[in-house]
Residue frames as a rotation matrix with the C-alpha (Angstrom) as fourth column:
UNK 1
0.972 -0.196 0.132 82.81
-0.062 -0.753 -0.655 106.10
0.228 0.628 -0.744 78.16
UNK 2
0.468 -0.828 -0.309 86.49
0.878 0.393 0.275 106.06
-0.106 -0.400 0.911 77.99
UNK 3
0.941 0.311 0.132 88.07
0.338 -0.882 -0.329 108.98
0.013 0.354 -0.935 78.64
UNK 4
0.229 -0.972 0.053 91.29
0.871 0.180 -0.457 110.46
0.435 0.151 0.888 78.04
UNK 5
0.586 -0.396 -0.707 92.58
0.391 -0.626 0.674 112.81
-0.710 -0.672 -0.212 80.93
UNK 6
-0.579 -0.712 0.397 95.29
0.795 -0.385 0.469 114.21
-0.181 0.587 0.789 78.13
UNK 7
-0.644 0.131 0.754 92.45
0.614 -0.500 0.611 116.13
0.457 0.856 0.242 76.54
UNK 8
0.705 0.668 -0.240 90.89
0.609 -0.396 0.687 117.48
0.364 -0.630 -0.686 79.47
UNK 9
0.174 -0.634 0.753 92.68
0.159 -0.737 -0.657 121.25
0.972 0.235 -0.027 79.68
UNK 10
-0.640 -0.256 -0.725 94.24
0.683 0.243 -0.689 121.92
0.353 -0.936 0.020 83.02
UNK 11
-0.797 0.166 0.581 92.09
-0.354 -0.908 -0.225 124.82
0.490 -0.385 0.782 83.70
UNK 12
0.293 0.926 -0.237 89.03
-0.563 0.367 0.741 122.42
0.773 -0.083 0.629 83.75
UNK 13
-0.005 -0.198 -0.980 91.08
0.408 0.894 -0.183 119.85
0.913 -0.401 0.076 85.61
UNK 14
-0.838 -0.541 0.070 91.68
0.262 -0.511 -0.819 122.38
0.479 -0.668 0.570 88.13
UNK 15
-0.629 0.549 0.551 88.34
-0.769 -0.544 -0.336 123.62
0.115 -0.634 0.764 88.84
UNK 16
0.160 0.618 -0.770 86.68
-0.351 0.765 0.540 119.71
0.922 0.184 0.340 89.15
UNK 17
-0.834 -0.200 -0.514 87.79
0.538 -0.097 -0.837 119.74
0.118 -0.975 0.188 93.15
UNK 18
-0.934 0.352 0.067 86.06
-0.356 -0.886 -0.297 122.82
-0.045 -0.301 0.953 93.26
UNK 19
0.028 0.819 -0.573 82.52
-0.562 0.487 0.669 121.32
0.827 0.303 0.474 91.12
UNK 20
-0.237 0.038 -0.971 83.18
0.378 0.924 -0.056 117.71
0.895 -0.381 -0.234 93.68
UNK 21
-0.827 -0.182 -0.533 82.69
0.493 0.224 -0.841 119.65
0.272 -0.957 -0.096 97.05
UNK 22
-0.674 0.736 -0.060 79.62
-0.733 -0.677 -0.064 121.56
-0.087 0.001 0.996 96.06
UNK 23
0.062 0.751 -0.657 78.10
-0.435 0.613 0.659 118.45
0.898 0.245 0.365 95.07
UNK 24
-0.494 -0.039 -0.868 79.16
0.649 0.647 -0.399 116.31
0.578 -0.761 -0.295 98.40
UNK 25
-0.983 0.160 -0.085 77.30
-0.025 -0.585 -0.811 119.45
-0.179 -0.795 0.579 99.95
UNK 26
-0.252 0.968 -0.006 74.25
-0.840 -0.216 0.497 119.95
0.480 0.130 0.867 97.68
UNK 27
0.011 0.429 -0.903 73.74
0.142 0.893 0.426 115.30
0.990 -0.133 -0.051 98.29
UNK 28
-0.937 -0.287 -0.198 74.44
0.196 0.036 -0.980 116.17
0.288 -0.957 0.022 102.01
UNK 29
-0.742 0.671 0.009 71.30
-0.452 -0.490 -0.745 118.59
-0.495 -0.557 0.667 102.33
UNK 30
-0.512 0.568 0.644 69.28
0.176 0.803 -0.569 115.96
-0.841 -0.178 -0.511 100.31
UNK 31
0.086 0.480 -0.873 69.15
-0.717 -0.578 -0.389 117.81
-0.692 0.659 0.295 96.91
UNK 32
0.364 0.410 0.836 68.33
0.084 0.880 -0.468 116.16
-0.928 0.241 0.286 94.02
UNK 33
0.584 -0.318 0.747 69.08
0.788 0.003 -0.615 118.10
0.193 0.948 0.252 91.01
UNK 34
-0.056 -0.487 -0.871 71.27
0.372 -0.820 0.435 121.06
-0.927 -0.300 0.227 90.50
UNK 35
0.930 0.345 0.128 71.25
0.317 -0.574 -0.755 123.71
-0.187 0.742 -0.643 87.54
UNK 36
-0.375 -0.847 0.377 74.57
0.847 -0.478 -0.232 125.26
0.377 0.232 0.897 85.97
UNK 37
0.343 0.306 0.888 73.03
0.142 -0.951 0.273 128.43
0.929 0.033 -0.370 87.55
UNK 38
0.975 0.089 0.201 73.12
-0.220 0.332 0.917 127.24
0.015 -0.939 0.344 90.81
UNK 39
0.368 -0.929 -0.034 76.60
0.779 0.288 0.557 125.58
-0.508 -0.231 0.830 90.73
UNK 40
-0.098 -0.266 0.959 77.59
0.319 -0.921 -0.223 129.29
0.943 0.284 0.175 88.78
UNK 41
0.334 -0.021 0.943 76.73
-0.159 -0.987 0.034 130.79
0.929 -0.161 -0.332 91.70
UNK 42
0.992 -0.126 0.017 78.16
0.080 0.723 0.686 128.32
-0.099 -0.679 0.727 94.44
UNK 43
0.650 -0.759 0.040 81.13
0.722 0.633 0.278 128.09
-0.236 -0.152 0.960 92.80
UNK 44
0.481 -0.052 -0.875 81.65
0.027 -0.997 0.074 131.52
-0.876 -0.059 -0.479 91.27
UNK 45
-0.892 -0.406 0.198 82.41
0.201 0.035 0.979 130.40
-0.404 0.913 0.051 87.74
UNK 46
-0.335 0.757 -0.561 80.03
-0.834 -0.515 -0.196 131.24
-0.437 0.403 0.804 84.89
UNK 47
0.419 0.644 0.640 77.37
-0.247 0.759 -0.602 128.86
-0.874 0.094 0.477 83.69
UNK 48
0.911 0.182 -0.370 78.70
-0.393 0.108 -0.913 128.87
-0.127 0.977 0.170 80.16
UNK 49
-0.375 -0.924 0.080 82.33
-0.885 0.330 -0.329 127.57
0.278 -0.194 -0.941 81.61
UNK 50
-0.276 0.157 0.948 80.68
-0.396 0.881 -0.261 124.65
-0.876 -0.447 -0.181 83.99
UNK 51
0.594 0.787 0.169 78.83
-0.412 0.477 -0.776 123.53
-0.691 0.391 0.607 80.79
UNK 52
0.791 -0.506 -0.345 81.78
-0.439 -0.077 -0.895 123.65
0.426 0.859 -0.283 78.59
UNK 53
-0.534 -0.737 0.414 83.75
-0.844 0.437 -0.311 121.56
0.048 -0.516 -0.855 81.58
UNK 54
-0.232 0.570 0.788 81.09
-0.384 0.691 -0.613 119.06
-0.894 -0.444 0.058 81.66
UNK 55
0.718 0.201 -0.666 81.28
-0.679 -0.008 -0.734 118.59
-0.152 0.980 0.131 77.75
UNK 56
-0.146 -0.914 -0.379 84.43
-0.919 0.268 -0.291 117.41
0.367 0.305 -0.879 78.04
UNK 57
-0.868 -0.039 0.494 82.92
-0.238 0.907 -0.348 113.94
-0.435 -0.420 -0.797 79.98
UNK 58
-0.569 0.822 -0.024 79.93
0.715 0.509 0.480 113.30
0.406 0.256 -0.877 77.51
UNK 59
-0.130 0.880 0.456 76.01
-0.299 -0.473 0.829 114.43
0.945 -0.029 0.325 78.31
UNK 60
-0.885 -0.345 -0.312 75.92
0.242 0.232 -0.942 114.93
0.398 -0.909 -0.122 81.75
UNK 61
-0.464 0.783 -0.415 72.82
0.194 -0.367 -0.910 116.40
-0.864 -0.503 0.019 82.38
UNK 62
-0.536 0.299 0.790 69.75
0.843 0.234 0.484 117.44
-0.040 0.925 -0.378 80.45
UNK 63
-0.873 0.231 0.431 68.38
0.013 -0.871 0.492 120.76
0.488 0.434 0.757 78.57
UNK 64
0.077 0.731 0.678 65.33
-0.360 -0.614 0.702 122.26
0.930 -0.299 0.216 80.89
UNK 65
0.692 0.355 -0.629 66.45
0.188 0.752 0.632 119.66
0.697 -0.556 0.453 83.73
UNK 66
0.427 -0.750 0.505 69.59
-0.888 -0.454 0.076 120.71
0.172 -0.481 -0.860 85.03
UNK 67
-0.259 -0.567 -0.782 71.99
-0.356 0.809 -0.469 117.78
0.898 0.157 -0.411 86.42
UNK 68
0.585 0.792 -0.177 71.40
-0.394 0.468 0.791 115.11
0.709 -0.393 0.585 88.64
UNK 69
0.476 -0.596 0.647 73.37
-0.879 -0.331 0.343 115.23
0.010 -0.732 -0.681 91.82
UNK 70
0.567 -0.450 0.689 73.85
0.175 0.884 0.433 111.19
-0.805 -0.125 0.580 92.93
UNK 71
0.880 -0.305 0.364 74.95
0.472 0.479 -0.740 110.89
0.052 0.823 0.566 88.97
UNK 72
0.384 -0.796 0.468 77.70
-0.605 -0.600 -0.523 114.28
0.697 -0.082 -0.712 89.03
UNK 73
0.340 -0.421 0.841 78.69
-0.940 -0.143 0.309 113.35
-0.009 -0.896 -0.444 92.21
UNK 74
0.538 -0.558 0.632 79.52
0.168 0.806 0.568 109.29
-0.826 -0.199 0.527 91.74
UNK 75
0.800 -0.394 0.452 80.70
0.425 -0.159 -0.891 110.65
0.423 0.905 0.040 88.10
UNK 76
0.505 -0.743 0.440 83.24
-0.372 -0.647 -0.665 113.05
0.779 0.172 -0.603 89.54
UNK 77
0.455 -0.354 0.817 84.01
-0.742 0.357 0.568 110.47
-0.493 -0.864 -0.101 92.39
UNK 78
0.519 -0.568 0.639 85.33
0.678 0.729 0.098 107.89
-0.521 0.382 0.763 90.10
UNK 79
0.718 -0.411 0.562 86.81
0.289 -0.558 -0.778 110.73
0.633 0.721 -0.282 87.68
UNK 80
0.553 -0.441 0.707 88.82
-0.665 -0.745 0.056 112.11
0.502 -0.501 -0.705 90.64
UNK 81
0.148 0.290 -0.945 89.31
-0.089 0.956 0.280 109.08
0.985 0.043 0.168 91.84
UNK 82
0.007 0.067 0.998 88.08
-0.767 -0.640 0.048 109.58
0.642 -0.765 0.047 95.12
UNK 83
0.579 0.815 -0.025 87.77
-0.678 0.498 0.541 106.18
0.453 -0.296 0.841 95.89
UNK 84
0.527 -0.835 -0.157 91.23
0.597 0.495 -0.631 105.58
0.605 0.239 0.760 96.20
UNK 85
0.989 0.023 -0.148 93.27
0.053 -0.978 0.204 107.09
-0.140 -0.210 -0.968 98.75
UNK 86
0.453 -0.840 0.299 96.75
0.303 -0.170 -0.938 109.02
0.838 0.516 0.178 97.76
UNK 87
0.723 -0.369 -0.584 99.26
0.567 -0.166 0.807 109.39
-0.395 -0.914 0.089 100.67
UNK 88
0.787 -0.336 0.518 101.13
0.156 -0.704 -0.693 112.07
0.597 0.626 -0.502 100.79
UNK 89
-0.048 -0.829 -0.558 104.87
0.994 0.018 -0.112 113.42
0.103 -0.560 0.822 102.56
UNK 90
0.863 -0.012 0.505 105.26
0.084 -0.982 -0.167 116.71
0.498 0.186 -0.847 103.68
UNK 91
0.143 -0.990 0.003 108.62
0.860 0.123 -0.495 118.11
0.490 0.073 0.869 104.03
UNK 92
-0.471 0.025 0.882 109.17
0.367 -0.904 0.221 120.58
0.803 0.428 0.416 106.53
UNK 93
-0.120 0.525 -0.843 107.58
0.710 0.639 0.297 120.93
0.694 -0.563 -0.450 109.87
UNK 94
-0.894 -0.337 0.295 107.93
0.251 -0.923 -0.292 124.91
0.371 -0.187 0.910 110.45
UNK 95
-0.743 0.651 -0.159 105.04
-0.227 -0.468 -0.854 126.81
-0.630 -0.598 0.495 111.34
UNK 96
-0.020 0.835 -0.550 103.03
-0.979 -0.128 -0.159 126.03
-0.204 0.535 0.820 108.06
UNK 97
-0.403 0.217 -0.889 103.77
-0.555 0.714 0.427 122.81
0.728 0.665 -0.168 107.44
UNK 98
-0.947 0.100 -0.306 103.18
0.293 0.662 -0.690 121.63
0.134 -0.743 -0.656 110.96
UNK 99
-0.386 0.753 -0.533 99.36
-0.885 -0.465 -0.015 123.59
-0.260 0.466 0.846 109.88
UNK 100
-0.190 0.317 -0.929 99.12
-0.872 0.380 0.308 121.26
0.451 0.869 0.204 107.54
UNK 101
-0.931 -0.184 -0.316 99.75
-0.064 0.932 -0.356 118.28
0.360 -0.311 -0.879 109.98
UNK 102
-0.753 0.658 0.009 96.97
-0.158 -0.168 -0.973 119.57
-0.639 -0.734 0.230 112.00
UNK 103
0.212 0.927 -0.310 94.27
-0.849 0.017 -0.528 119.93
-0.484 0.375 0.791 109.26
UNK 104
-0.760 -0.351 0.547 95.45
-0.177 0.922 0.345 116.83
-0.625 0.165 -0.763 107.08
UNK 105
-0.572 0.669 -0.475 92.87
-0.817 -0.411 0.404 117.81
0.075 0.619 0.782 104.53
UNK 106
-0.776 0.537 0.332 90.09
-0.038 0.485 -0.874 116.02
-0.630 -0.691 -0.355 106.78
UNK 107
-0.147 0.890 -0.432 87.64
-0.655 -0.415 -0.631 117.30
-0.741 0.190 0.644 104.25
UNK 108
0.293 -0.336 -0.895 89.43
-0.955 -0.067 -0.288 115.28
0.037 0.940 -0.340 101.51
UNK 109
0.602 0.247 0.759 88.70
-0.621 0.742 0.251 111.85
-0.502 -0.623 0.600 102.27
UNK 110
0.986 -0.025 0.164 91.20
0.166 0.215 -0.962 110.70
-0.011 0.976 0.217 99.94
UNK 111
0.419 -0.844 0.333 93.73
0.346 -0.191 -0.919 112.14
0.839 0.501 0.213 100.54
UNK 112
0.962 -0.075 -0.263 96.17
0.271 0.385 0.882 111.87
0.035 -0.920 0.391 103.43
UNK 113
0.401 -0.795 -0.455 99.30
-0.395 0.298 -0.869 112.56
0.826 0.528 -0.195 105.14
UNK 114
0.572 -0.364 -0.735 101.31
0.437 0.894 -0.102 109.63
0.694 -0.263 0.670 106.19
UNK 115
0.540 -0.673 -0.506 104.51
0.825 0.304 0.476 110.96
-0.166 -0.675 0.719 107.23
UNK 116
0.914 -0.387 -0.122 106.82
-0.403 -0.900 -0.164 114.54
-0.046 0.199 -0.979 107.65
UNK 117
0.393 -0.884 -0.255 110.75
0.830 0.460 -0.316 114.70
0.397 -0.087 0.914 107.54
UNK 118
0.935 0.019 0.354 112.46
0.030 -0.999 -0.026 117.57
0.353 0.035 -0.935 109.33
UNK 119
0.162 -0.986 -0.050 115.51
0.191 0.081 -0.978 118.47
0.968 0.149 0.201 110.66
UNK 120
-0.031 -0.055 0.998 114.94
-0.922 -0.383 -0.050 119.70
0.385 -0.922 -0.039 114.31
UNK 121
-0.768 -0.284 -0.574 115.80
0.084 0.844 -0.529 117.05
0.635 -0.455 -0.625 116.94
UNK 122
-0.921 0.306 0.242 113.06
-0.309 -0.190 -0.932 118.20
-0.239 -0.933 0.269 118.95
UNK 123
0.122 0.930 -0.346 110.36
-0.846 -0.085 -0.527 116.95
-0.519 0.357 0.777 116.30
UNK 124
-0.147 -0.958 -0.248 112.02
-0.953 0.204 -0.224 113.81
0.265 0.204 -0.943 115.58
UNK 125
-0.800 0.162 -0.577 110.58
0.367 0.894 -0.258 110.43
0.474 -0.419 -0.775 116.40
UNK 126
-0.820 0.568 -0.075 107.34
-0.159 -0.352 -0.922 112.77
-0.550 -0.744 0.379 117.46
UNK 127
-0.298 0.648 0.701 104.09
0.951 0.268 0.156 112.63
-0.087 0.713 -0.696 116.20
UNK 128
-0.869 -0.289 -0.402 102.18
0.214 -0.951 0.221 115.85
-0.447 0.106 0.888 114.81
UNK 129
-0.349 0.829 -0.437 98.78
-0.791 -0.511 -0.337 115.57
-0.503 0.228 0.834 114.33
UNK 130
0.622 0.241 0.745 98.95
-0.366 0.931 0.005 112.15
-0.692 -0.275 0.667 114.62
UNK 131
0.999 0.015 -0.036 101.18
-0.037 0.632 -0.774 111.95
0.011 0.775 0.632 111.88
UNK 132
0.827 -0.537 -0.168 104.86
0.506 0.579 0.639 110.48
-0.246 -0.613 0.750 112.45
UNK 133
0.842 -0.325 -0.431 107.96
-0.426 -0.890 -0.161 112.91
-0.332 0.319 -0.888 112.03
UNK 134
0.420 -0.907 0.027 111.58
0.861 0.407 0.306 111.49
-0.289 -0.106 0.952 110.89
UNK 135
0.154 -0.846 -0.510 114.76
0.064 -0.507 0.860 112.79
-0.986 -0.166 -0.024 110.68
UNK 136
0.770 0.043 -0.636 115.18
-0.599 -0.294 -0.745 114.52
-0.219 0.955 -0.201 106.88
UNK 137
-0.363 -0.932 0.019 118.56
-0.896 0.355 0.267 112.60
-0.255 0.080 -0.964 106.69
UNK 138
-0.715 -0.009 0.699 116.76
-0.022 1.000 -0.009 109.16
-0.699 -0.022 -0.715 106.59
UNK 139
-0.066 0.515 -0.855 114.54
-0.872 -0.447 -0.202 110.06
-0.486 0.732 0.478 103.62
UNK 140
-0.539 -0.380 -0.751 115.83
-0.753 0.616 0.229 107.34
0.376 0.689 -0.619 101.56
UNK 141
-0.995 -0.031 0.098 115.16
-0.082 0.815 -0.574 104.75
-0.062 -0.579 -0.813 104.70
UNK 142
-0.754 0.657 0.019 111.33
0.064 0.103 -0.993 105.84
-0.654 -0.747 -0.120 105.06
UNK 143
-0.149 0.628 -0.764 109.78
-0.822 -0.508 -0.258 107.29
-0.550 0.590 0.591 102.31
UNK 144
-0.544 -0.404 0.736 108.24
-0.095 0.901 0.424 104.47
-0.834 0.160 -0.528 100.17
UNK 145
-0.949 0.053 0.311 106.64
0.312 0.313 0.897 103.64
-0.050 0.948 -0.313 96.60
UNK 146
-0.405 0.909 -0.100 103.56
0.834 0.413 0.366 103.97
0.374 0.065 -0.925 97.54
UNK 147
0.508 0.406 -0.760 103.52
0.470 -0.870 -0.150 107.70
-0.721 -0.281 -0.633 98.48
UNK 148
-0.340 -0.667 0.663 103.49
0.922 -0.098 0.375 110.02
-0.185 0.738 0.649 95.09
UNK 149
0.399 0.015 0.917 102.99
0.118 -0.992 -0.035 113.44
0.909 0.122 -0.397 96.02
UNK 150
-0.239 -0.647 -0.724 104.96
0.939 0.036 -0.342 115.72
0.248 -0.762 0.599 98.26
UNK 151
0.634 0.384 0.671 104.57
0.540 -0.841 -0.029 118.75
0.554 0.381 -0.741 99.90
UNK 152
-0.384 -0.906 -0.177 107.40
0.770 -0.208 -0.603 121.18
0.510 -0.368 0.778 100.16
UNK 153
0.854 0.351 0.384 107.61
0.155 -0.876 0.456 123.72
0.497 -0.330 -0.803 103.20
UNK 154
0.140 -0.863 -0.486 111.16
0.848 -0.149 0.509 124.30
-0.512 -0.483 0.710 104.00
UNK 155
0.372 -0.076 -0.925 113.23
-0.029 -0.997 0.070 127.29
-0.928 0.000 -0.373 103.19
UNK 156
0.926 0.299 -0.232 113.91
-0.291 0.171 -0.941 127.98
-0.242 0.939 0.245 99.52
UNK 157
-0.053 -0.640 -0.767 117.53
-0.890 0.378 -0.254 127.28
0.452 0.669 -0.590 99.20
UNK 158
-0.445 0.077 0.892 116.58
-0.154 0.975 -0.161 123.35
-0.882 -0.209 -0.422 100.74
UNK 159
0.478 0.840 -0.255 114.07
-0.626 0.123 -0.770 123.23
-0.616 0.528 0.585 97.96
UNK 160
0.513 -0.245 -0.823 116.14
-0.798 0.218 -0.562 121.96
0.317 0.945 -0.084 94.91
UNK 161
-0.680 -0.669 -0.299 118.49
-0.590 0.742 -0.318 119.23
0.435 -0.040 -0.900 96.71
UNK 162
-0.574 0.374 0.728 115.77
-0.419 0.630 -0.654 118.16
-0.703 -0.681 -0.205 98.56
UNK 163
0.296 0.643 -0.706 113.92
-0.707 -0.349 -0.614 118.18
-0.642 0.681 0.352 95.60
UNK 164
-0.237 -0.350 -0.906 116.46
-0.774 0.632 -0.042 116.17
0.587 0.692 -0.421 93.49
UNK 165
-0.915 -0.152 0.373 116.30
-0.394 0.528 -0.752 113.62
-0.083 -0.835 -0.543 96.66
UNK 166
-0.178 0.982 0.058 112.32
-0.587 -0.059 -0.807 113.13
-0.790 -0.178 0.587 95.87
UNK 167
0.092 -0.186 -0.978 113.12
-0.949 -0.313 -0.030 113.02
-0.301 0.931 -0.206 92.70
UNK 168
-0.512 -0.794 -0.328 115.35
-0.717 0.605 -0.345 110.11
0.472 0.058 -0.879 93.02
UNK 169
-0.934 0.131 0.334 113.15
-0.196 0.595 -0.780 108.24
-0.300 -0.793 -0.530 95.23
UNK 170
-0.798 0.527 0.292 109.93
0.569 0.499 0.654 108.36
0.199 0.688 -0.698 92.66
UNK 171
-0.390 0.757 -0.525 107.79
0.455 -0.337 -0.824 110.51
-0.800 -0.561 -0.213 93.75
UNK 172
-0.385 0.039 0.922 105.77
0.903 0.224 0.367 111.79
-0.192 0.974 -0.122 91.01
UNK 173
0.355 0.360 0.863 103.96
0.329 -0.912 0.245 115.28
0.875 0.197 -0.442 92.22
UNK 174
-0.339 -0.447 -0.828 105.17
0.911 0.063 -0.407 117.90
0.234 -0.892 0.386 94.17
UNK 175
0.820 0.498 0.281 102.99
0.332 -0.815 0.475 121.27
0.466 -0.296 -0.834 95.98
UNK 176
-0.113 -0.975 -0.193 105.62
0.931 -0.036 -0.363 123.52
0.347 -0.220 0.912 96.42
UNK 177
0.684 0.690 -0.237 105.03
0.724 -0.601 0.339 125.99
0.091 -0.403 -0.911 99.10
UNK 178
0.110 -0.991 -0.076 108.62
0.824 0.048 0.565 127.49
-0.556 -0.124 0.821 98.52
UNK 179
0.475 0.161 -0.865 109.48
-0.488 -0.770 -0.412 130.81
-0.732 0.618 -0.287 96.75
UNK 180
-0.304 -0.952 0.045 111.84
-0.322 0.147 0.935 128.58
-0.897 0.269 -0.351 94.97
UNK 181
0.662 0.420 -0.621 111.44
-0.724 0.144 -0.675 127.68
-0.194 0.896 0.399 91.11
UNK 182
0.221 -0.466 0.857 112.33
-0.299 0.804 0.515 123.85
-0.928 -0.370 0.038 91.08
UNK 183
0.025 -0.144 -0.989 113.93
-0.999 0.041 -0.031 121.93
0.045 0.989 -0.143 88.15
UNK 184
0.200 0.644 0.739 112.28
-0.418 0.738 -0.530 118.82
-0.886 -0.203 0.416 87.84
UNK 185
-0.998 0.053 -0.029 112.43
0.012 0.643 0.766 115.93
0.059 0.764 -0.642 84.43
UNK 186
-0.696 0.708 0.117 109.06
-0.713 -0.663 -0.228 116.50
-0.084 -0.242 0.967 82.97
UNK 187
-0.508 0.520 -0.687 107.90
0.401 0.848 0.345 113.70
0.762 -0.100 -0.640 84.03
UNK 188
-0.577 0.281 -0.766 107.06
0.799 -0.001 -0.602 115.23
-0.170 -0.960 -0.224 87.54
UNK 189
0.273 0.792 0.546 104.14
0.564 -0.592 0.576 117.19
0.779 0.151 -0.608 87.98
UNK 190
-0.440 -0.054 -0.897 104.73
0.847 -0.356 -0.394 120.54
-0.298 -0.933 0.202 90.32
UNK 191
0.391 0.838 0.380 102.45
0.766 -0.525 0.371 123.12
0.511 0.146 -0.847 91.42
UNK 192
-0.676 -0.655 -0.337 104.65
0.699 -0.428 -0.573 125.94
0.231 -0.623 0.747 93.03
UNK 193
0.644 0.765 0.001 102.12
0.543 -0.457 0.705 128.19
0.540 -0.453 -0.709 95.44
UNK 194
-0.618 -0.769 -0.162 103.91
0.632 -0.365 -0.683 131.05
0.467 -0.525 0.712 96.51
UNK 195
0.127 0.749 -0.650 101.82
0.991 -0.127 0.047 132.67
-0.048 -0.650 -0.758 99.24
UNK 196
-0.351 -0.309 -0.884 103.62
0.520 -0.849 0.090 135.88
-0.779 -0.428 0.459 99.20
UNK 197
-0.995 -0.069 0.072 103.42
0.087 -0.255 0.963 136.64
-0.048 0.965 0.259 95.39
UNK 198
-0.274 0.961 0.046 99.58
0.837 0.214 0.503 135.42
0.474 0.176 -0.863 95.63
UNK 199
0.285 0.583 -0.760 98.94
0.757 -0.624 -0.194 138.23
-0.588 -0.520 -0.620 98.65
UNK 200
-0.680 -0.234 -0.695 101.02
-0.296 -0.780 0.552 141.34
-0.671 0.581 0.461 96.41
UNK 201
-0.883 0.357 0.306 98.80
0.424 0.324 0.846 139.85
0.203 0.876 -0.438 93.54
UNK 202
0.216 0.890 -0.402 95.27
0.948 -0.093 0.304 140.31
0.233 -0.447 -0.864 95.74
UNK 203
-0.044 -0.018 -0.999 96.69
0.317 -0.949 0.003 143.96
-0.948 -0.316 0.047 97.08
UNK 204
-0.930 -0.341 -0.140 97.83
0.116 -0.631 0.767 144.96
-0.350 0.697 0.626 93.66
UNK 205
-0.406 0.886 0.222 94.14
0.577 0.061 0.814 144.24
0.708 0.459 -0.536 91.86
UNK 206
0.205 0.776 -0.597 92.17
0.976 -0.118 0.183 145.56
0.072 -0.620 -0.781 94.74
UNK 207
-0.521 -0.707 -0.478 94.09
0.528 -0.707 0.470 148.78
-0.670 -0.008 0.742 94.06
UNK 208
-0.765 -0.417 -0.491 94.06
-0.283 -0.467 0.838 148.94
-0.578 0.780 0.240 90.41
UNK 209
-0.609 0.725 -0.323 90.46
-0.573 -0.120 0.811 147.31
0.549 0.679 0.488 89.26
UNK 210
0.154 0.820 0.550 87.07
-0.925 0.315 -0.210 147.17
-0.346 -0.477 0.808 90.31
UNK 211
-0.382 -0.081 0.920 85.46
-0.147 0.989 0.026 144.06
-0.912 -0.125 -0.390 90.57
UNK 212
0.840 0.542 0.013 82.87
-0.009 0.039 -0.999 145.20
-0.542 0.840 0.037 87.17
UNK 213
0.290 -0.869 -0.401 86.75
-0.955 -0.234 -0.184 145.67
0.067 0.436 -0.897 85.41
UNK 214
-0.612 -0.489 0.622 88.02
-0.570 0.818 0.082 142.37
-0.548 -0.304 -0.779 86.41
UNK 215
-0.108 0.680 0.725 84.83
0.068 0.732 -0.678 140.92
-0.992 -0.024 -0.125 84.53
């Protein structure tokens, strides 16, 4: 099947991470099939969403049978393309980003980071969770072709020059943990994750509507 990623809405695109680590669990414990009930209630989407994400890639599974795990699971490993791994930069070495060094999304076998940049001389030429700090100034010198996603954690007015500076150097996505709201050439792909905004979001709802409201 050839498929075109264009026509696959971002909401779906977004929640096929989510679909890929339930399966690498269900094949872990040695299941065989799985139901859209079952991954409905695993993943907390509704059955009538997973089916209508799983349309978009052809006849995954069959009516009274539910879906076969090995198949989903090498399906959404080549679809994701898990087989391949993406190196990533993270800008930033504060309290969260030096987080991030530590966990190095371990879970995400795929996906990796290489190398930080920061400014503090004391983190400089160190490693961090095994992974190698430089001096933000030499950006240009280190960063290379072959890493195309960043991730920003610095303070928001760094965001945009450092930004252009990424920019300039090819990178192609950027996870922007920044309150800042970057201007980018829309080629680049950015996801801007403002933690604060997300927690006032979670207080405000838990306020203002049940959970049978929300549904």
């Amino acid at each position: 099947m050839n498929l075109d990623h264009s026509k696959i809405p971002q909401a779906t695109a977004k929640r096929l991470p989510l679909y890929y680590r339930f399966l690498k669990n269900l094949h872990a414990s040695g299941k065989q099939r799985v139901s859209s009930a079952e991954l409905s209630d695993a993943v907390k989407v509704d059955s009538a969403t997973i089916r209508r994400d799983f349309s978009y890639f052809g006849a995954l599974g069959k009516k009274g049978y539910g879906y076969n795990v090995n198949y989903l699971l090498s399906f959404f490993r080549k679809t994701l393309d898990q087989d391949e791994m993406t190196n990533v930069t993270l800008i930033g070495v504060g309290n969260l980003g030096t987080a991030f060094l530590h966990y190095n999304f371990i879970k995400n076998n795929n996906t990796k980071i290489s190398m930080a940049f920061d400014i503090n001389e004391s983190k400089i030429g160190k490693e961090v969770g095994g992974v190698p700090v430089y001096d933000l100034n030499d950006l240009e010198k280190h960063l290379t072709n072959d890493i195309p996603v960043a991730i920003l954690t610095v303070p928001a007015q760094a965001a945009q020059p450092i930004t252009d500076r990424l920019v300039a150097l090819g990178i192609k996505g950027i996870l922007n943990f920044t309150p800042a709201r970057l201007n980018v050439p829309e080629h680049i792909r950015i996801h801007h994750i403002d933690l604060a905004v997300e927690l006032q979001s979670l207080v405000y709802f838990l306020k203002h509507y049940s959970m049978t409201e929300e549904k």
